[in-house]
DRENDO-1510 file (C-alpha; in Angstrom, 1 decimal, always signed):
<recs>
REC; n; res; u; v; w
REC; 1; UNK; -6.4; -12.9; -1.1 .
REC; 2; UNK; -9.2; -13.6; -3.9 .
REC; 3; UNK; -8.8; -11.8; -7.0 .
REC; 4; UNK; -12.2; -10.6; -7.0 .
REC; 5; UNK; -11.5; -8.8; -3.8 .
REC; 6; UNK; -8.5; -7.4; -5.3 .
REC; 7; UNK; -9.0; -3.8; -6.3 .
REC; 8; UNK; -5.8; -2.6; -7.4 .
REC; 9; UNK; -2.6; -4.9; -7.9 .
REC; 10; UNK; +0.8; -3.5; -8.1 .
REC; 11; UNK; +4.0; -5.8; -9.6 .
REC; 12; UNK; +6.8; -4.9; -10.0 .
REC; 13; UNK; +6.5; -1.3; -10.4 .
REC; 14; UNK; +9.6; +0.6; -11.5 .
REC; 15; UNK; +10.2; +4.4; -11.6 .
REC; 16; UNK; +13.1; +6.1; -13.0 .
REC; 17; UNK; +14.1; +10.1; -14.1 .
REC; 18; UNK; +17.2; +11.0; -16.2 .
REC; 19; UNK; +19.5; +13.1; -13.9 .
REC; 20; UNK; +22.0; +13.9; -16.4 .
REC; 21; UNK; +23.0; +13.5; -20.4 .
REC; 22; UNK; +25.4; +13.8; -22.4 .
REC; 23; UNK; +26.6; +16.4; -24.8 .
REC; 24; UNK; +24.2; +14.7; -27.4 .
REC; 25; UNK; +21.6; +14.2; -25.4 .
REC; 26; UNK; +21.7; +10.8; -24.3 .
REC; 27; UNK; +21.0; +10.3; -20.5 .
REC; 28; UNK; +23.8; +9.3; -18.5 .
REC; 29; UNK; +21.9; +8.9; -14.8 .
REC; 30; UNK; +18.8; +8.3; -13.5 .
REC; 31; UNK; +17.5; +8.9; -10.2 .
REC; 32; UNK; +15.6; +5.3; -9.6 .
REC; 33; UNK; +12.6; +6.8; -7.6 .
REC; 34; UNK; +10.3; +3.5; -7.6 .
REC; 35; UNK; +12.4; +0.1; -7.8 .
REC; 36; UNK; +10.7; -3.3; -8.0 .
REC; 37; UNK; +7.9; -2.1; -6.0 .
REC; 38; UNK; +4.7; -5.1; -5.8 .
REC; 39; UNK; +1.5; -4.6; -3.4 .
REC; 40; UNK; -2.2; -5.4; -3.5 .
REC; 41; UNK; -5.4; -3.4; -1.8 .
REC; 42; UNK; -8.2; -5.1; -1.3 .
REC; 43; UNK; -12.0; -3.4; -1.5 .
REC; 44; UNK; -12.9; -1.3; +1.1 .
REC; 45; UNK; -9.3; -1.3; +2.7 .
REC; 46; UNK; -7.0; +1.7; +3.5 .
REC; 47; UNK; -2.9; +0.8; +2.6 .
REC; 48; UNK; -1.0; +2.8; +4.6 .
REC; 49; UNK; +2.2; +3.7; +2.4 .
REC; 50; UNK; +4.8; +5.0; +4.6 .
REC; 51; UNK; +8.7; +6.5; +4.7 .
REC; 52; UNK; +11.0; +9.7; +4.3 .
REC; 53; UNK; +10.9; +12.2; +2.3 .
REC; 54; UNK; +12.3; +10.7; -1.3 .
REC; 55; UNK; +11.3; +7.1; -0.6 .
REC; 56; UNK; +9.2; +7.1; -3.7 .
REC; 57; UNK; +5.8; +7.1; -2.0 .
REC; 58; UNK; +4.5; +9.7; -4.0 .
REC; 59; UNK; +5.7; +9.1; -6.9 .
REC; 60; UNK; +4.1; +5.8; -6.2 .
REC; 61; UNK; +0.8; +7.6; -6.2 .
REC; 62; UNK; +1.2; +9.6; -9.1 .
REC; 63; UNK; +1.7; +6.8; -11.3 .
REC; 64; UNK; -1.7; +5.1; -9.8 .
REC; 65; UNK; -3.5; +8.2; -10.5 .
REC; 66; UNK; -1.8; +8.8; -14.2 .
REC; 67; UNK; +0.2; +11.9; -13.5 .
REC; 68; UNK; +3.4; +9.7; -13.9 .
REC; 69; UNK; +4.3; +6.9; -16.1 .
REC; 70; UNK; +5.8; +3.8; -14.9 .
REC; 71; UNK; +9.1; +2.7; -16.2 .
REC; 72; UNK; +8.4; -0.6; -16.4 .
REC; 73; UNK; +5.9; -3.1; -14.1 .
REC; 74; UNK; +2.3; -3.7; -13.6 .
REC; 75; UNK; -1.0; -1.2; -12.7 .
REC; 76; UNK; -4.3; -3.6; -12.8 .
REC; 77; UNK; -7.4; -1.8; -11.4 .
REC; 78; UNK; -10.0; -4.3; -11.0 .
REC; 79; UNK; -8.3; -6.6; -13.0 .
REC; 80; UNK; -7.7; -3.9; -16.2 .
REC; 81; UNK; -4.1; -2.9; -16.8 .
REC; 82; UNK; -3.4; +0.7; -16.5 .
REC; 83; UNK; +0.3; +1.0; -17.8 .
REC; 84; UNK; -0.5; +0.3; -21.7 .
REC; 85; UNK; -4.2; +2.2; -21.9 .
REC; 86; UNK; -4.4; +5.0; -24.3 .
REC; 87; UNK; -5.5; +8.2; -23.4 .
REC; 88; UNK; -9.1; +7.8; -23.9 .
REC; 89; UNK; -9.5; +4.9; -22.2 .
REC; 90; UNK; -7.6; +6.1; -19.1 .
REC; 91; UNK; -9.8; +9.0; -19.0 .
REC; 92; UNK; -12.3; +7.1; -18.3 .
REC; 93; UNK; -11.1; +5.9; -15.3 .
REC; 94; UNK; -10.7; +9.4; -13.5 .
REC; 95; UNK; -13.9; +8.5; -11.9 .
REC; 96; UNK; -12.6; +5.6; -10.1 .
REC; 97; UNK; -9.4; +6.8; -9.0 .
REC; 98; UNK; -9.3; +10.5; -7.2 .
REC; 99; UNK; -6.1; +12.1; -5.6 .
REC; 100; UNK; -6.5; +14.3; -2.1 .
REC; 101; UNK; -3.3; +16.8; -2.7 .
REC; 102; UNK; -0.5; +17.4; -0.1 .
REC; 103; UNK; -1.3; +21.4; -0.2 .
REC; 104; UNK; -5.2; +22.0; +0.2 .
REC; 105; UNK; -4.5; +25.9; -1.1 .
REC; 106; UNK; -2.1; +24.9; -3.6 .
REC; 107; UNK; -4.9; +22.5; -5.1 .
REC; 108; UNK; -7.5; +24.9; -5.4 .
REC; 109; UNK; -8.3; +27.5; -7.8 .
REC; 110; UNK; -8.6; +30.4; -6.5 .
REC; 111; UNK; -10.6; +32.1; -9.1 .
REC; 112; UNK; -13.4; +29.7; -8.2 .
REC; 113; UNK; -15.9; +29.6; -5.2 .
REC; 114; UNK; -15.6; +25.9; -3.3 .
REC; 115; UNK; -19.1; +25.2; -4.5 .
REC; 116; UNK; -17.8; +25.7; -8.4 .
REC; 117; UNK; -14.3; +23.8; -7.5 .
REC; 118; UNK; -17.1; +20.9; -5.8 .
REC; 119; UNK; -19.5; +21.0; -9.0 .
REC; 120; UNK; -16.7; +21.5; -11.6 .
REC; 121; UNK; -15.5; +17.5; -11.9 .
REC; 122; UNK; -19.8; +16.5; -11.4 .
REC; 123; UNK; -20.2; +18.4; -14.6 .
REC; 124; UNK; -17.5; +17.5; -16.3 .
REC; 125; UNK; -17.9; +13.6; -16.2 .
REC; 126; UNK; -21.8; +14.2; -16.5 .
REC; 127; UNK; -22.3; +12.4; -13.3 .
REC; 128; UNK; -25.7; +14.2; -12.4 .
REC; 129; UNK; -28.2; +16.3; -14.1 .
REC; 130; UNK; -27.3; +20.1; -14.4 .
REC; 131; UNK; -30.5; +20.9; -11.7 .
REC; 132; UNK; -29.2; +18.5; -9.4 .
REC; 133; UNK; -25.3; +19.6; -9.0 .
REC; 134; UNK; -26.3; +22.1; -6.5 .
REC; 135; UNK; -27.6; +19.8; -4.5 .
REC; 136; UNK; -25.1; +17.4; -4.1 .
REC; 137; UNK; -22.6; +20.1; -3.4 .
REC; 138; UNK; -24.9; +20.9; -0.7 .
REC; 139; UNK; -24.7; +17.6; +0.7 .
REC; 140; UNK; -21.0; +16.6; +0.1 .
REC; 141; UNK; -20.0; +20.2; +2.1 .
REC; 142; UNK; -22.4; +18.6; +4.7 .
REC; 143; UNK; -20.9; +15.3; +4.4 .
REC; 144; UNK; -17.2; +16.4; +5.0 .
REC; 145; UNK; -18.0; +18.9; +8.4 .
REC; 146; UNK; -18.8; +21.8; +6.5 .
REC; 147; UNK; -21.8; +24.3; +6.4 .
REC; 148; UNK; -23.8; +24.4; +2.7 .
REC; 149; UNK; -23.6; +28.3; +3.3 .
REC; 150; UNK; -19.5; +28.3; +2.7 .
REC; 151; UNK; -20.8; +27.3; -1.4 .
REC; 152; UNK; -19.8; +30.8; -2.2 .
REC; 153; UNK; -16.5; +31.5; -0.5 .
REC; 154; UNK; -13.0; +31.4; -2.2 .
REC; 155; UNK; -9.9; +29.3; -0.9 .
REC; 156; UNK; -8.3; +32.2; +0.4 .
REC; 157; UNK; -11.0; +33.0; +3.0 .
REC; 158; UNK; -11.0; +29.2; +4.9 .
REC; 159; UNK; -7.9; +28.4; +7.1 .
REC; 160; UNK; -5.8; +24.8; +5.8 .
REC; 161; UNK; -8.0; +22.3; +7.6 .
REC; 162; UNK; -10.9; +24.1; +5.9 .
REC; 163; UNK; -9.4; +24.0; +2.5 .
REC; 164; UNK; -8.5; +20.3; +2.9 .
REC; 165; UNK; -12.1; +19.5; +3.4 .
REC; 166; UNK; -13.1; +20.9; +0.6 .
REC; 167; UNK; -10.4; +18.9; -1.7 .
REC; 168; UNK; -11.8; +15.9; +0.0 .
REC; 169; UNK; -15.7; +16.9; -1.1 .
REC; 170; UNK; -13.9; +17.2; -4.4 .
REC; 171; UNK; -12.7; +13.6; -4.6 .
REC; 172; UNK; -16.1; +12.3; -3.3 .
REC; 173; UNK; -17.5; +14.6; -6.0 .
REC; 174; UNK; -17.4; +12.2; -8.7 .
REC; 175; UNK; -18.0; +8.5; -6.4 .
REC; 176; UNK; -14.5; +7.1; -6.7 .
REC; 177; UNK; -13.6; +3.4; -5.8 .
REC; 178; UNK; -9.9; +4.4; -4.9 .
REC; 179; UNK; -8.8; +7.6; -3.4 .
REC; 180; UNK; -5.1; +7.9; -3.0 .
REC; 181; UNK; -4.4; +10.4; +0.1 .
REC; 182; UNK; -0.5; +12.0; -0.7 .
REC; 183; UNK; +0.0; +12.9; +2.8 .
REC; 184; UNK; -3.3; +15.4; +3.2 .
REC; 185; UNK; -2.2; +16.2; +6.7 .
REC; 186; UNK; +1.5; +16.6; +6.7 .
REC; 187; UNK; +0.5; +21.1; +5.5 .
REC; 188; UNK; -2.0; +21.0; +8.1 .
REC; 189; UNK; -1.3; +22.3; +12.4 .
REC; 190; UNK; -1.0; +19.6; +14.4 .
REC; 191; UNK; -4.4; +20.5; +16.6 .
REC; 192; UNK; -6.4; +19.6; +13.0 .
REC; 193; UNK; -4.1; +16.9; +11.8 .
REC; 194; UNK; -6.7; +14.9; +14.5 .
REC; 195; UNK; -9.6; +16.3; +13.0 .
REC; 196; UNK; -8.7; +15.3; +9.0 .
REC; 197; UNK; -8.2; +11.7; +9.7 .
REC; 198; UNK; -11.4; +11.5; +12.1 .
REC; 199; UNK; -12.9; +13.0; +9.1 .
REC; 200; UNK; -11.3; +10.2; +6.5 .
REC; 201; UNK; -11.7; +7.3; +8.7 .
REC; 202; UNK; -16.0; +8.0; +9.0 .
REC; 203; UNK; -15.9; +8.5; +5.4 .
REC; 204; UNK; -14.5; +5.4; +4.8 .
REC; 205; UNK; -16.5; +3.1; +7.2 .
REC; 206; UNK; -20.0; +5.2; +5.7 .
REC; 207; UNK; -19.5; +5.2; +2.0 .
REC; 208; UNK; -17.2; +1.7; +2.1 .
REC; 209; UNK; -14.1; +3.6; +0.3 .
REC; 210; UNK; -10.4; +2.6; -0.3 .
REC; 211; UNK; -7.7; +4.1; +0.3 .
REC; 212; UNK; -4.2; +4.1; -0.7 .
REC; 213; UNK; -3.0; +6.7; +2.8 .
REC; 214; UNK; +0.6; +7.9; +1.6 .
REC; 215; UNK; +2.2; +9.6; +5.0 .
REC; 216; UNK; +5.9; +10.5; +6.6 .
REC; 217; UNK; +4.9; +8.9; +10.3 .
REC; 218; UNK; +3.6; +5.8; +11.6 .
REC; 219; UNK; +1.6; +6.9; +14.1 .
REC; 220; UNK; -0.4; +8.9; +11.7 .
REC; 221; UNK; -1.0; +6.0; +9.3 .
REC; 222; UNK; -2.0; +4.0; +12.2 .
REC; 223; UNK; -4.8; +5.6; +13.1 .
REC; 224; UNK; -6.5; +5.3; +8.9 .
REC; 225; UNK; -5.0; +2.2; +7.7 .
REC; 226; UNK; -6.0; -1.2; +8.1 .
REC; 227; UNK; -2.3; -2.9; +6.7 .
REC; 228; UNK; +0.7; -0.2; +6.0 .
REC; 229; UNK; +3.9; -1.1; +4.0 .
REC; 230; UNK; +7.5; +0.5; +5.4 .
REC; 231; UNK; +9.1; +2.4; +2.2 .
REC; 232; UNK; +13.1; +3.3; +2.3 .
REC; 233; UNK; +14.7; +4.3; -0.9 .
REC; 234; UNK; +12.3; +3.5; -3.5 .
REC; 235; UNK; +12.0; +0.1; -1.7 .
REC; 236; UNK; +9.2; -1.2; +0.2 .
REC; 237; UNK; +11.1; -2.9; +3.2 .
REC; 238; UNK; +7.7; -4.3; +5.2 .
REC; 239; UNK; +4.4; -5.3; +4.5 .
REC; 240; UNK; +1.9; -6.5; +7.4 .
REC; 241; UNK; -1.7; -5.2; +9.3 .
REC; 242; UNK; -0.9; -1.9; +11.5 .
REC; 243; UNK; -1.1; -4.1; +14.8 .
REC; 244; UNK; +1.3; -7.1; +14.0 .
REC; 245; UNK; +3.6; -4.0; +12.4 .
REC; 246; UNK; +3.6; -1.9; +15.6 .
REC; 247; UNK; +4.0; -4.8; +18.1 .
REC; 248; UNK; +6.1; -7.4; +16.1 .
REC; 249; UNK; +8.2; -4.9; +13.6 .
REC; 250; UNK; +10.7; -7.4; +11.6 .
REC; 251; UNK; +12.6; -4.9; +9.7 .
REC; 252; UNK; +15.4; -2.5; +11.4 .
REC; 253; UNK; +14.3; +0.5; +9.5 .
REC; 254; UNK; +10.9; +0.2; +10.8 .
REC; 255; UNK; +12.3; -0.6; +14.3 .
REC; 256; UNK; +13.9; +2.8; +14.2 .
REC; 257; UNK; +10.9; +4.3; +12.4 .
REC; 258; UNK; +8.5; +3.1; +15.5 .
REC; 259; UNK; +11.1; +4.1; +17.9 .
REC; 260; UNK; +11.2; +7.7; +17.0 .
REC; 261; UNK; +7.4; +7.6; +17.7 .
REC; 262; UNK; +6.8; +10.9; +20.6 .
REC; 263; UNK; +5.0; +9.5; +23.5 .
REC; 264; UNK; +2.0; +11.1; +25.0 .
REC; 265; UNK; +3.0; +9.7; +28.2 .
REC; 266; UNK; +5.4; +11.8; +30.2 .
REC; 267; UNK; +6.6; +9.2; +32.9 .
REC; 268; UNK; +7.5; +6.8; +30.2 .
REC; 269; UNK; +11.4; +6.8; +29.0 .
REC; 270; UNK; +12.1; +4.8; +25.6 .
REC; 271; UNK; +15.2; +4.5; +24.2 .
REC; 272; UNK; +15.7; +5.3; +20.8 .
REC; 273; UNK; +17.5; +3.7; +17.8 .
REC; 274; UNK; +19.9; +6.4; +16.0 .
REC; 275; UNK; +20.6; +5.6; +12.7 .
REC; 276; UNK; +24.1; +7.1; +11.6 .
REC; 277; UNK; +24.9; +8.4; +8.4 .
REC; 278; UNK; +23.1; +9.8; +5.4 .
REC; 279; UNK; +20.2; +8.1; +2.9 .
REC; 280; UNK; +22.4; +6.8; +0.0 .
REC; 281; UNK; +21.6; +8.7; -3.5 .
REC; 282; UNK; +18.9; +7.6; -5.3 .
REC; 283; UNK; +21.6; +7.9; -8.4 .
REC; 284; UNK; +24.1; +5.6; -7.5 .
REC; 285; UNK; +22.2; +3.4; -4.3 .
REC; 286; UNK; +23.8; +0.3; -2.6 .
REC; 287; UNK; +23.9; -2.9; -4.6 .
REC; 288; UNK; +22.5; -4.9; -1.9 .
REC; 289; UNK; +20.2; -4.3; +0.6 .
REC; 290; UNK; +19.3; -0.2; +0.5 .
REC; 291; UNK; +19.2; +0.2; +4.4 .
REC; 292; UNK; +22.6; -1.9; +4.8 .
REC; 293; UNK; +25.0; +1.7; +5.4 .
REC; 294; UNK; +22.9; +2.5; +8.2 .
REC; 295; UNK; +21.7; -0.6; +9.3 .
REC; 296; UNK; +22.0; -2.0; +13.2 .
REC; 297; UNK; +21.6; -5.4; +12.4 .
REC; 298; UNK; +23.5; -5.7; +9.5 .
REC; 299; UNK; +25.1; -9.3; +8.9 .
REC; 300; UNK; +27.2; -10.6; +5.8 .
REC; 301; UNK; +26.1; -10.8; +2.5 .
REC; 302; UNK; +24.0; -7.1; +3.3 .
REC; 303; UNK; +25.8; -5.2; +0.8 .
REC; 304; UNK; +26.4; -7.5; -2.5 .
REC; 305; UNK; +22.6; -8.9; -2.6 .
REC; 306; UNK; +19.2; -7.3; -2.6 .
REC; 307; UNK; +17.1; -8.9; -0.2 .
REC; 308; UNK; +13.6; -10.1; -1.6 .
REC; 309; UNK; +10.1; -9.6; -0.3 .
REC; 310; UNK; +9.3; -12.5; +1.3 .
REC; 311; UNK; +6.3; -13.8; +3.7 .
REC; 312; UNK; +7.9; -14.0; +6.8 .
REC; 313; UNK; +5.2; -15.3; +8.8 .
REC; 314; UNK; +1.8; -15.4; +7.5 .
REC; 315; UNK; +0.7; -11.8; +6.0 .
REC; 316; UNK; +3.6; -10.6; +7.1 .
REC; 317; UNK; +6.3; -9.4; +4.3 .
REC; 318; UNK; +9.9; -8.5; +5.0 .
REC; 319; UNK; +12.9; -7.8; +2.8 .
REC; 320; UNK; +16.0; -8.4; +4.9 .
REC; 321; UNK; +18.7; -10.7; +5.3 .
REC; 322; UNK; +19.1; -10.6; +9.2 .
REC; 323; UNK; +16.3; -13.4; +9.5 .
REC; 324; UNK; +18.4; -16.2; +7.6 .
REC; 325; UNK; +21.0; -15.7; +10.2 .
REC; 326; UNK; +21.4; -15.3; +14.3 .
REC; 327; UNK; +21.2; -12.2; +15.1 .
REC; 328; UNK; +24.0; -10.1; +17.5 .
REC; 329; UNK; +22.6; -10.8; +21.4 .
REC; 330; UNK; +22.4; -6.6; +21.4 .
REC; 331; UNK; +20.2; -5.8; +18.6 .
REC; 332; UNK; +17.7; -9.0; +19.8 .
REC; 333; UNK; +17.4; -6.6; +23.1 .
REC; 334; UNK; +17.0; -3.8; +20.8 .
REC; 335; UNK; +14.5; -5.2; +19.1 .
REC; 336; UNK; +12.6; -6.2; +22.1 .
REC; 337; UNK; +12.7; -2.9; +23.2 .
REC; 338; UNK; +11.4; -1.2; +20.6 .
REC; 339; UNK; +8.1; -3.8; +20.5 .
REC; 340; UNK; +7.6; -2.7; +23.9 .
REC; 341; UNK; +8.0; +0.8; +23.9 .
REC; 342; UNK; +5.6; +0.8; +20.1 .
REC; 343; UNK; +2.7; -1.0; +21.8 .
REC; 344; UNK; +0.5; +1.8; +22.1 .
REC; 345; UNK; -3.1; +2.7; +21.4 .
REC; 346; UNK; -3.5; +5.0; +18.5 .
REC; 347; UNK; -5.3; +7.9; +19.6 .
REC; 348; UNK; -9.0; +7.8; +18.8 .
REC; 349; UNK; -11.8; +10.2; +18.2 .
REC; 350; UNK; -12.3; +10.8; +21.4 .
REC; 351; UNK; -8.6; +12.2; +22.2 .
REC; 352; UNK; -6.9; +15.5; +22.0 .
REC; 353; UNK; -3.8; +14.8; +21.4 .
REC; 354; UNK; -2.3; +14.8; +18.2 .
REC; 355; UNK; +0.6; +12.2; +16.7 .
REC; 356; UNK; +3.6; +14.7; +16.7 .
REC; 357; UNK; +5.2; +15.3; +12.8 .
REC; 358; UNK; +8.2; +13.4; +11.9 .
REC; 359; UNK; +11.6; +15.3; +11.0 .
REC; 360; UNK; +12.7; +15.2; +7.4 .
REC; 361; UNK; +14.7; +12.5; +7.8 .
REC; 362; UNK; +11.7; +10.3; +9.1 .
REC; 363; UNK; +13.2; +10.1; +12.9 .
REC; 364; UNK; +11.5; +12.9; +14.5 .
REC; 365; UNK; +12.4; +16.4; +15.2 .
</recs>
């Protein structure tokens, strides 16, 4: 794409934490949370970013939003590296880049009255005049579904949808250019999981915003993002728009991912791919491929070399071996399968049902 329609361009990002040292101190593990990790988001687009829990999705977003520091690898926001700015000069850009937390209580103060929590980060960054805050804490509870008369409530006395709402009016607070989502629906009930991403997908099409949409399931990234990449062990393992991912999936991963998907029709029978074993340790993980010990399509050479991101077909990004080789007559049916069975409409504003929540282990419960 154009690098003045780039907006924030990820290389090689690399995250690692010490998991244990020696008697003197010196680290003798590391848990390798990001490895090698390289995307791009374009203006005005929302990157779905999706796996299980531990991928490295996160951590991904903590680094973008300067809570974490990258190993090694490359942070440019609109063309300005991130990774080697001082403190000063990365203060400056916590107007342009706002975080929506997991926890919508856990974010909140709750000492503070929403309308204070809203105003707080307008005053702070002198975005407005002191007699026009009220105002446009007025009109950003309005924006986000919620009556100007909540301004003096605490956290404790809104229910989680509620409180998620308000740490969205937060992020708008201040008229950020990226807003990196770290799964704000996965503490929410079901019945208002709907209502949160109705909410983020207006928002986005009415005020032109980016996204970087950080989730556990596909069918909930779906329905907000406009391309999503697969993550599996601090690897990302696809990259492609939501349509040619749900009805042409290249990797196997994914392919299981889509086929734990709950369907909302009752008549229809899909057969699903069970992956055996456990997720390697992030410590001490496979030397080739990171999804080869639980792989169904597995072919030689899976387990000595890393497979490299590579355009498959045009905008559409894989790292696995299994497409420089045939593949076993049984996981081509497989795979056939599962595009059939994953070719379903997202659920729309209009619906009531609700994408069901994925298992721990990204397959379902």
């Amino acid at each position: 794409m154009p690098s003045e329609d780039i907006l924030l361009d990820v290389q090689h990002l690399t995250k690692s934490f010490v998991a244990d040292t020696s008697f003197f101190g010196k680290p003798t593990s590391f848990v390798q949370a990001v490895d090698d990790v390289s995307f791009q988001i374009k203006r005005g687009e929302a990157f779905g970013l999706v796996g299980e829990s531990g991928c490295g999705k996160s951590t991904i977003g903590k680094m973008l939003v300067g809570l974490l520091s990258p190993t090694s690898g490359s942070i440019k926001f609109e063309g300005r590296e991130l990774t080697n700015m001082g403190k000063k000069e990365r203060q400056s850009l916590c107007t342009d880049i706002q975080l929506i937390f997991q926890d919508p209580y856990a974010s909140l103060n709750p000492r503070m009255t929403i309308g204070n929590i809203i105003a707080e980060p307008i005053r702070t960054n002198n975005i407005l005049p002191a007699d026009k805050v009220d105002a446009r804490v007025d009109e950003l509870l309005e924006l986000v579904g919620l009556p100007h008369t909540m301004r003096n409530r605490y956290p404790h006395e809104f229910s989680g949808g509620q409180r998620q709402r308000v740490g969205i009016a937060r992020a708008l607070a201040v008229n950020p250019k990226l807003i990196v989502c770290d799964e704000p629906v996965s503490a929410l009930d079901v019945s208002v999981q709907a209502q949160v991403l109705n909410l983020l997908d207006d928002l986005k099409e009415q005020m032109g915003l980016t996204y970087l949409f950080i989730a556990h399931g596909l069918n909930v990234v779906k329905h907000v993002s406009d391309r999503v990449g697969v993550m599996y062990l601090g690897r990302l393992m696809e990259i492609t728009e939501k349509n040619e991912l749900y009805h042409n999936p290249l990797c196997p991963y994914t392919q299981a991912l889509l086929s734990a998907i709950p369907s909302v029709d009752p008549k229809m029978r899909r057969r699903r791919i069970i992956l055996e074993g456990d997720v390697p340790s992030p410590i001490d993980p496979p030397a080739g491929c990171r999804f080869c010990s639980r792989c169904f399509a597995k072919v030689g050479g899976c387990d000595v070399s890393a497979p490299e991101l590579r355009e498959v077909t045009p905008g559409h990004w894989c790292a696995c071996h299994r497409y420089d080789n045939v593949m076993p007559e049984g996981v081509v049916a497989e795979a056939t399968k599962i595009q059939e069975i994953s070719a379903q409409p997202a659920y729309g504003h209009g619906e009531k049902t609700v994408p069901g929540a994925m298992g721990p282990n990204g397959l379902g419960k």
